[in-house]
C-alpha positions in Angstrom: 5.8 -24.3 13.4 6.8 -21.1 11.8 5.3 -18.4 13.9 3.3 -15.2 12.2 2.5 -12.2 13.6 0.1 -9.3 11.9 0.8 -6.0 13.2 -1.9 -3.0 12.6 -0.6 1.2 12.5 -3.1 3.5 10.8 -5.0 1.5 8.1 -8.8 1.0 7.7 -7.7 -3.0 8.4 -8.9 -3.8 4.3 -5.5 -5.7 4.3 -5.8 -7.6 7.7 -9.3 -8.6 6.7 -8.1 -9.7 3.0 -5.5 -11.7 4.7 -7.8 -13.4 7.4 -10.4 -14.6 4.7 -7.9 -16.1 2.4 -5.9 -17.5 5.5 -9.7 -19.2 6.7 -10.3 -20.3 3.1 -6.5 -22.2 3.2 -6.6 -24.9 5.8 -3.5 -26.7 5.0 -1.7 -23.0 5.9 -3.1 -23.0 9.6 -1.1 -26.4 10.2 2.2 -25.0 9.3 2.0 -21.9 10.8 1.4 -20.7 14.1 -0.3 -17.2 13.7 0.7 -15.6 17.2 -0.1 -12.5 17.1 -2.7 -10.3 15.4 -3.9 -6.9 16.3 -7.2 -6.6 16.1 -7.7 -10.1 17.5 -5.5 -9.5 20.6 -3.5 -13.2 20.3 -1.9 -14.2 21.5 1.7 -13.4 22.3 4.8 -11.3 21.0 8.0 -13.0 21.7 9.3 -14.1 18.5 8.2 -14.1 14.9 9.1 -15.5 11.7 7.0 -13.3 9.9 5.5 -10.1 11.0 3.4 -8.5 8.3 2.8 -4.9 8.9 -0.6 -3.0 7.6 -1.0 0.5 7.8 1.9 3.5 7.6 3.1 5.4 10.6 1.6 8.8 11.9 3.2 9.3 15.2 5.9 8.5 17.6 4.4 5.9 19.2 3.3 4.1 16.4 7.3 4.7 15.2 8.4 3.3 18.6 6.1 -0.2 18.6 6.9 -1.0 15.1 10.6 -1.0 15.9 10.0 -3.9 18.8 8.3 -5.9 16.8 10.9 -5.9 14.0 13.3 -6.2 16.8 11.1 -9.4 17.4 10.8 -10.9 13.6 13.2 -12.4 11.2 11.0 -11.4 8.2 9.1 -8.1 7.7 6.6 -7.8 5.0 4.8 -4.5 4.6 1.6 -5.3 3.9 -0.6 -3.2 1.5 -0.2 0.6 0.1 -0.5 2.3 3.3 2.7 0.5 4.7 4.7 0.5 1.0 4.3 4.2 0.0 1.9 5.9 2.6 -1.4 4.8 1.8 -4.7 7.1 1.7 -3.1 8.9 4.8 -1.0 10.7 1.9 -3.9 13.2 1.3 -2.8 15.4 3.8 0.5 16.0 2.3 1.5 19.5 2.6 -1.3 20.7 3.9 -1.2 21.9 7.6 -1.8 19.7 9.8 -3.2 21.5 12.7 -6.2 22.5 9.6 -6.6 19.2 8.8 -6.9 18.0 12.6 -10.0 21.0 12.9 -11.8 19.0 9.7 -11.7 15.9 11.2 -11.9 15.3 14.3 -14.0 17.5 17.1 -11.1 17.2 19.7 -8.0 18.1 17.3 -5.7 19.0 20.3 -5.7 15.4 21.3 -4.6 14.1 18.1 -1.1 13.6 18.1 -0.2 13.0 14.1 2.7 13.8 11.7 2.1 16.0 9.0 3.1 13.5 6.6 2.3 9.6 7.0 5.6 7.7 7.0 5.8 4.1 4.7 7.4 1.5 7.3 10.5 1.5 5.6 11.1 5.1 6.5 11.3 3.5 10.1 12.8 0.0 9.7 14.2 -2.4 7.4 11.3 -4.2 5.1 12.5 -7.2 3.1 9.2 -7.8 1.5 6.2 -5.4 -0.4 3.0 -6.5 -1.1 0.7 -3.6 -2.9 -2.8 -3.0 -2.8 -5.2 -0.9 -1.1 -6.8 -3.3 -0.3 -4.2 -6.4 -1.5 -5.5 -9.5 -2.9 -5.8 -11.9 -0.4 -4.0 -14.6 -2.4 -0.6 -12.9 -2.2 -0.7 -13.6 1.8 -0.8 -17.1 0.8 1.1 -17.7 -2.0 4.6 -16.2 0.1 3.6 -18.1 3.1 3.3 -21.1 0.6 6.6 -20.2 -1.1 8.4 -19.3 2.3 7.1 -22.8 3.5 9.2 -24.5 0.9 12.5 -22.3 1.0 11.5 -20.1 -2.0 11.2 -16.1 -2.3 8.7 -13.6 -3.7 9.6 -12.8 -7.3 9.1 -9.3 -8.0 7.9 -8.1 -11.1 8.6 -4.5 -11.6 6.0 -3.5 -13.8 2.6 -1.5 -14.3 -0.6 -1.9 -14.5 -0.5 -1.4 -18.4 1.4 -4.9 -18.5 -1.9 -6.7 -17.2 -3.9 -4.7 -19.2 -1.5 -6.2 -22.2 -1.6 -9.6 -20.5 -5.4 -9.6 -20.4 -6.1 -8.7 -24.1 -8.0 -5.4 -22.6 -8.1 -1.8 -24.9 -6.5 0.7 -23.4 -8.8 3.3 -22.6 -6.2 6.4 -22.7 -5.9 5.2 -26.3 -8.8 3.9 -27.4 -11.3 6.4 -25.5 -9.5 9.0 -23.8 -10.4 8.1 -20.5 -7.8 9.3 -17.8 -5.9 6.9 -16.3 -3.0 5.9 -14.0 -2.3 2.5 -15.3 1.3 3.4 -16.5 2.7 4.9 -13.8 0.8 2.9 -11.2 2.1 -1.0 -9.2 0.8 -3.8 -10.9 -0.8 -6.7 -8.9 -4.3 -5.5 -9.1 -5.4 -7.8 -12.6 -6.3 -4.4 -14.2 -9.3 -4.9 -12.4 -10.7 -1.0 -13.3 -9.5 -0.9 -16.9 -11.8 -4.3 -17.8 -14.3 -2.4 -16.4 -13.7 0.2 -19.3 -12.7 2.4 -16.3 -9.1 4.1 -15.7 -7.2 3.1 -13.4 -7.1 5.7 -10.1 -3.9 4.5 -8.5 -4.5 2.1 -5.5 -1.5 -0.4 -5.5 1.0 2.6 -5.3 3.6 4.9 -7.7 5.7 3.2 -9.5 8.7 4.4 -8.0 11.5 2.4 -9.4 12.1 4.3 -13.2 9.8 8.0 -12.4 10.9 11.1 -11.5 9.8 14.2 -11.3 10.2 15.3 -14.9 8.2 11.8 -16.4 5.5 12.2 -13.6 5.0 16.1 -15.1 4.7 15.2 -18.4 2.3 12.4 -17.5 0.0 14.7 -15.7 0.1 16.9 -18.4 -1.4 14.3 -20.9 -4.3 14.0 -18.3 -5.0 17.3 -18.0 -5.0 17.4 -22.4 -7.6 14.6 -21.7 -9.5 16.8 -19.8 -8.8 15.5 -16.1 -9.2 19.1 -13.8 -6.1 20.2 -11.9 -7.6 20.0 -8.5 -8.0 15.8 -9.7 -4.0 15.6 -10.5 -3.2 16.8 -7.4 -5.6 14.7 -5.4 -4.1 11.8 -7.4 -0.9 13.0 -7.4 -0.7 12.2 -3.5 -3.9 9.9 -2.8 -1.6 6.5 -2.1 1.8 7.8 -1.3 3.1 10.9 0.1 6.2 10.8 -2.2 4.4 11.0 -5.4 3.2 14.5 -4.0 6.4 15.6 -3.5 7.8 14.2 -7.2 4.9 16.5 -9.0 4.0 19.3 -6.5 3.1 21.8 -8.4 3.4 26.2 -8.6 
C-alpha cells in the first residue's frame, strides 16, 4: 500500500476538503493507498509517507518546525493549493505591519505569534510537486495519485489562464469588453472558469512566476489601470495569492 499523509498549516482547509470529496467519490484509490495521516481527521499515524501533501503556507516558527518532520518523514512532497505554492490569501498582509494587522483581527493580538509575511513551503523545504488553486480542483489529487500508482509523473504545463480561455473557444474580455483581468499573468488549471462567465479573472491559482518580472508585471498593471481598474484594486491584486507578486510590483 502506498501510504499518504495530508498535512494542514494556515489554510481555510478548501484544498483538504476538495481532496477528501474527490478521494470519496474514487473508490478504486482507497484500495491502493493507505491514507495515514490527515490533519483535521486526526489519523491515524506519522511514521512514514509516500506522499505528504501539504495545504496551507507557513506563518510561524512552529508551523516552520513541523513541516520539516514530516518531510523528514515523506519521500514525495506536494504542495497542495495557492497558499502552499506562492503564499495564498495570507499574502494580503504583505508589507503592512504586522503588529496593525494583529489589532484588526484578532481581540487578543499579543497572543498571536505570526510572521509578517506568509512563507510558500518551499521557502522551508524541498517541494517536488505544485498543484494550484485556491481552492484546487479535486480531480488533480486524483489523477497524480492515479499517475504515481502506475510509475508516471505530473506533466507540467507552464502556461496561463489565457491558453484555456484559447482552448475553450471563450472571447477575451480585456479585448472584446474591457473588462480587467488577470488571466495572462495568472497559473492555469482553473478551466477559465471566471472568464466563461464573461467575468475577468482575479488571480486564484497564483502569479505566473516562471517568465514575469518586475518590469512586465508594471506594464501589465498599467493597462488595468487604462481600463479603469482603481489603484487601491492593483495593489490588493497585486499581493492577494502570493506575497512575491507584492514585492515584483510594489509600488511609490
Amino acid at each position: 500500500m502506498i501510504r499518504v499523509a495530508f498535512l494542514k498549516l494556515t489554510s481555510c482547509s478548501g484544498c483538504l476538503n476538495q481532496s477528501l470529496v474527490a478521494l470519496l467519490s474514487n473508490e478504486e484509490l482507497l484500495g491502493k493507498f493507505e491514507f495515514a495521516y490527515f490533519t483535521e481527521l486526526g489519523l491515524l499515524t506519522e511514521d512514514y509517507f509516500d506522499i505528504l501533501f501539504v495545504e496551507g503556507s507557513v506563518s510561524n516558527s512552529k508551523q516552520e518546525k513541523e513541516l520539516r518532520e514530516f518531510r523528514k518523514k515523506s519521500k514525495t512532497l506536494v504542495a497542495l493549493g495557492t497558499c502552499a505554492v506562492q503564499g495564498g490569501i495570507q499574502s494580503l498582509r504583505s508589507g503592512e505591519d504586522v503588529e496593525e494587522v494583529k489589532k484588526t483581527v484578532y481581540p487578543f493580538p499579543d497572543k498571536i505569534d505570526i510572521y509578517s509575511d506568509p512563507k510558500p513551503i518551499s521557502d522551508v523545504v524541498k517541494v517536488d510537486f505544485a498543484i494550484t488553486g485556491c481552492p484546487i480542483n479535486g480531480d488533480a489529487v486524483v489523477n497524480f495519485l492515479r499517475k504515481y500508482d502506475v510509475g508516471g509523473l505530473p506533466l507540467i504545463l507552464p502556461e496561463s489562464v489565457c491558453c484555456e480561455c484559447k482552448r475553450n473557444g471563450l472571447t477575451c474580455v480585456m479585448v472584446a469588453q474591457g473588462t480587467p483581468c488577470l488571466g495572462p499573468v495568472t497559473v492555469s488549471g482553473c478551466g477559465a472558469l471566471c472568464p466563461s462567465f464573461q467575468r475577468g479573472c482575479y488571480g486564484c491559482y497564483g502569479l505566473r512566476t516562471w517568465d514575469l518580472d518586475k518590469t512586465r508585471l508594471e506594464k501589465f498593471f498599467d493597462k488595468l489601470l487604462k481600463l479603469g481598474a482603481p489603484e487601491s484594486m492593483i495593489q490588493v491584486i497585486a499581493r492577494g495569492y502570493g506575497y512575491r507578486s507584492y514585492k515584483y510590483v510594489r509600488r511609490g
